[in-house]
C-alpha positions as a printed Julia matrix, in Angstrom:
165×3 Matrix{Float64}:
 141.05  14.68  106.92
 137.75  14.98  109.32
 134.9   17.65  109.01
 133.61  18.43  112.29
 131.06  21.28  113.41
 132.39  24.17  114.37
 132.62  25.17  118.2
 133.27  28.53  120.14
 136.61  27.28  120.55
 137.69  27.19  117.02
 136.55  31.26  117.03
 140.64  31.74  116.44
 141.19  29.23  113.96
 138.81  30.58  111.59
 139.6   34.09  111.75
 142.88  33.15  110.9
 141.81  30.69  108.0
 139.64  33.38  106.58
 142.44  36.05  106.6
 145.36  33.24  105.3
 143.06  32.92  102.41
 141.59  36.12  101.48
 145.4   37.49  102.05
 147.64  35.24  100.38
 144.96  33.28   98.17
 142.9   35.74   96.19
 145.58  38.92   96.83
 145.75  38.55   93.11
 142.68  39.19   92.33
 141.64  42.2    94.31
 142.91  45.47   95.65
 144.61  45.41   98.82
 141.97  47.85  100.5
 139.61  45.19   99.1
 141.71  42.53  101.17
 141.65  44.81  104.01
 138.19  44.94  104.0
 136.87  41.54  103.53
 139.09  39.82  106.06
 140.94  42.05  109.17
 143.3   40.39  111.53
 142.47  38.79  114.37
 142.62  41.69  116.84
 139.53  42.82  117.86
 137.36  40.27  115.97
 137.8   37.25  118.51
 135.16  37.83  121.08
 132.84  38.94  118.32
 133.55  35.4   116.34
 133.12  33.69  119.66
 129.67  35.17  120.3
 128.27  34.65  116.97
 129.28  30.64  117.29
 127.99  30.68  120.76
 124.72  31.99  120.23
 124.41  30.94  116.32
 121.4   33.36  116.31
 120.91  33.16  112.22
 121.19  29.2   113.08
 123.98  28.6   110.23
 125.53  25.37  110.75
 129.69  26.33  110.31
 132.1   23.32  109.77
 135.82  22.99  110.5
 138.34  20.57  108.0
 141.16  19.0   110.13
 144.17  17.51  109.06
 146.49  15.9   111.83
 144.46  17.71  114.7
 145.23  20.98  112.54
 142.24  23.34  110.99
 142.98  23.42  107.56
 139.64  25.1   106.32
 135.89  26.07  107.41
 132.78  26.58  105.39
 129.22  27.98  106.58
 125.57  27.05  105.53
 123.01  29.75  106.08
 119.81  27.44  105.63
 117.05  29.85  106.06
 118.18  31.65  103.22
 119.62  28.83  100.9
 123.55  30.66  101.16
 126.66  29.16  100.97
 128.35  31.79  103.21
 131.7   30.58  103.29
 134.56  28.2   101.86
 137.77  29.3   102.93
 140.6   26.83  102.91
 144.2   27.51  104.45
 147.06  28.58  101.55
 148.8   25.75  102.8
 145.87  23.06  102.2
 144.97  24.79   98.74
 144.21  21.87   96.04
 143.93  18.97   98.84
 140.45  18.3    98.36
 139.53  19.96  101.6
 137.28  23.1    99.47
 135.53  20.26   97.94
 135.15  17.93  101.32
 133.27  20.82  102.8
 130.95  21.92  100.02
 130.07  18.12  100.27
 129.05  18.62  103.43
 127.42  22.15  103.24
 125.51  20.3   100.49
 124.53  17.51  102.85
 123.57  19.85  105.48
 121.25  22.03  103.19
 119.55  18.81  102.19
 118.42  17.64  105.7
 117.04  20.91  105.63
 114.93  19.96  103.09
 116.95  22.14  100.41
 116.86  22.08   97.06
 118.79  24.21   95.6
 121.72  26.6    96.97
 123.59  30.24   95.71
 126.72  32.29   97.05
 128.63  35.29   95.94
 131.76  34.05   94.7
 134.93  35.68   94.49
 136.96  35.99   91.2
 139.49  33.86   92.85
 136.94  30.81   93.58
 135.08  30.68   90.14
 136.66  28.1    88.86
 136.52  25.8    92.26
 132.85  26.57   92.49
 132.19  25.78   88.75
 134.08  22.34   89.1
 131.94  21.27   92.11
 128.37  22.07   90.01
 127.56  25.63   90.3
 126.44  27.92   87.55
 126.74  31.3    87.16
 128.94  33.67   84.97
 127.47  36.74   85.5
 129.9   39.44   87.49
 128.0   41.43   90.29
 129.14  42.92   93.64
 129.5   42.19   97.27
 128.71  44.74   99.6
 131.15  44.26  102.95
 130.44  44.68  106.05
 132.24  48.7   105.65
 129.99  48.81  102.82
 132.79  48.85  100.49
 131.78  46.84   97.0
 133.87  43.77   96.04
 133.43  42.45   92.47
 132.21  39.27   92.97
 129.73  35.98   90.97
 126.74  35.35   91.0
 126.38  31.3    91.23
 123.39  28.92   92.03
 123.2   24.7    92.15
 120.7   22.47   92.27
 120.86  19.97   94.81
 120.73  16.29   93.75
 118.5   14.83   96.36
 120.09  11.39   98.53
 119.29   8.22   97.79
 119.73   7.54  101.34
């Protein structure tokens, strides 16, 4: 398993990761129009995916999880505004340590930033992933989407333990 940064050319791989695991992975948890909303197929979003990790222009840093040359998972650190944007992790990788490999190094990102502490909206489905990894956070809230639909979603914040290195 390797973490890598994310390049323009993985714009495919995580629009597909992010659908696998919105549709098959928390489709128990929320309404399909929900789904629908929070992660569309890959049509029509690939030049727009490959643009935002050309340009980067909110300077996030985005990482890919490989296993055997294979993109298994992706997460995204938005530093300037201390945001765990995502941690999406392929149905078919689910409880393989690859969630918890790139938190790590979302977490090691944020603190060459000079971060101390970090938050994200959480889904129902990833609670209990985010809870075992340090976050806090219990109190239900909502999501606003890009279509401006509202997803029920949590609240959760962590401190950041600051390297000895």
């Amino acid at each position: 398993m390797i973490i890598r940064k994310a390049t323009e050319k993985d714009a495919a791989a995580i629009i597909q990761l992010h659908f696998d695991a919105v549709h098959v992975t928390a489709a128990a948890d929320y309404e399909q129009e929900i789904l629908n909303d929070w992660s569309k197929p890959l049509e029509g979003r690939l030049d727009a995916m490959q643009e935002q990790l050309r340009l980067n222009a909110e300077q996030t840093k985005i990482f890919i999880c490989e296993i055997d040359d294979r993109a298994v998972g992706f997460g995204e650190l938005a530093p300037r505004t201390n945001e765990v944007r995502a941690v999406y992790v392929a149905p078919s990788a689910a409880r393989k340590g690859v969630g918890k490999m790139l938190l790590q190094e979302i977490e090691k990102a944020a603190r060459s930033h000079g971060l101390t502490e970090l938050w994200l909206d959480s889904s129902l489905t990833a609670v209990p992933f985010y809870l075992s990894q340090g976050f806090a956070g219990s109190v239900e809230s909502e999501h606003t989407l890009r279509s401006g639909r509202k997803m029920r979603c949590v609240k959760m914040q962590k401190k950041l333990k600051q390297s000895l290195t």
